[in-house]
C-alpha positions in Angstrom: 0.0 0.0 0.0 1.2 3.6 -1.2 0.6 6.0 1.9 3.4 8.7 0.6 1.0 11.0 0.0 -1.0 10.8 3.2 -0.9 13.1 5.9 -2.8 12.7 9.1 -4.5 15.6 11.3 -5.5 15.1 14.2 -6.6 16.3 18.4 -5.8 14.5 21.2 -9.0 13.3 23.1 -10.7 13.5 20.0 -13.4 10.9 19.7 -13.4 10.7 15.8 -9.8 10.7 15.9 -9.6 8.0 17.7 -11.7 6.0 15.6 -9.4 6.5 12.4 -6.3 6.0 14.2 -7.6 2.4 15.6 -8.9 1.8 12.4 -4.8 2.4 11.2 -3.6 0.8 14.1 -5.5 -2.0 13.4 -4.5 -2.5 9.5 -0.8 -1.3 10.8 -1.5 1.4 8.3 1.2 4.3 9.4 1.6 7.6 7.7 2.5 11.3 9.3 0.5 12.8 11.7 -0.2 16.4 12.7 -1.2 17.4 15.9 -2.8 20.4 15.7 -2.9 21.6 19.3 1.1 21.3 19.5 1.9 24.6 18.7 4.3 24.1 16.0 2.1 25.7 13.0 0.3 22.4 12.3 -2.9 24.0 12.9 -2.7 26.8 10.8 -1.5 24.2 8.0 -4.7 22.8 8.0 -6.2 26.1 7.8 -4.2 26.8 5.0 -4.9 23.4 3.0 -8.6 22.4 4.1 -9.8 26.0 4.6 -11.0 25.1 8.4 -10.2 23.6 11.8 -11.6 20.3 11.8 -10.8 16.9 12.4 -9.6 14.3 11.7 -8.7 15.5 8.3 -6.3 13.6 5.7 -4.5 14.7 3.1 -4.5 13.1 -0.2 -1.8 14.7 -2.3 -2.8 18.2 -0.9 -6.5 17.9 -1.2 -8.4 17.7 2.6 -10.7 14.4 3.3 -12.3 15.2 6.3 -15.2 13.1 8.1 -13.8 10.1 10.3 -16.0 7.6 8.5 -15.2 9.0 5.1 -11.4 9.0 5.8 -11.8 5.3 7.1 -14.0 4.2 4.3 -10.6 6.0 2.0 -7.8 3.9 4.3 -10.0 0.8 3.9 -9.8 0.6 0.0 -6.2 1.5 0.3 -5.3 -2.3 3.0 
């Protein structure tokens, strides 16, 4: 499986969040992940990229994917 050009946003304690990354954990999918509560910019990169401040949002070569069942429903066709 190609995951080079995923990237991963994400919150700690965030319920949907969780969901994708135990979906990933769970198909040992691994890709980067942004934490955007860090405070090293990752949060106004998703700004920049998706327009808004949600997620979990991935990144599919630059385009946002937001939605947790969406972005599974993505990662599933991908394992």
């Amino acid at each position: 499986m190609d995951t080079s050009n995923l990237e991963l946003y994400v919150k700690p304690g965030c319920p949907y969040c969780t969901k994708v990354l135990r979906f990933m954990n769970e198909r040992k999918i691994v890709i980067p992940l942004h934490d955007i509560t860090d405070g090293s910019g990752n949060r106004d990169d998703l700004l920049r990229i998706g327009g808004k401040i949600q997620v979990p949002c991935l990144i599919i070569n630059g385009a946002a994917l937001y939605e947790s069942s969406d972005i599974v429903a993505y990662l599933a066709k991908l394992s």
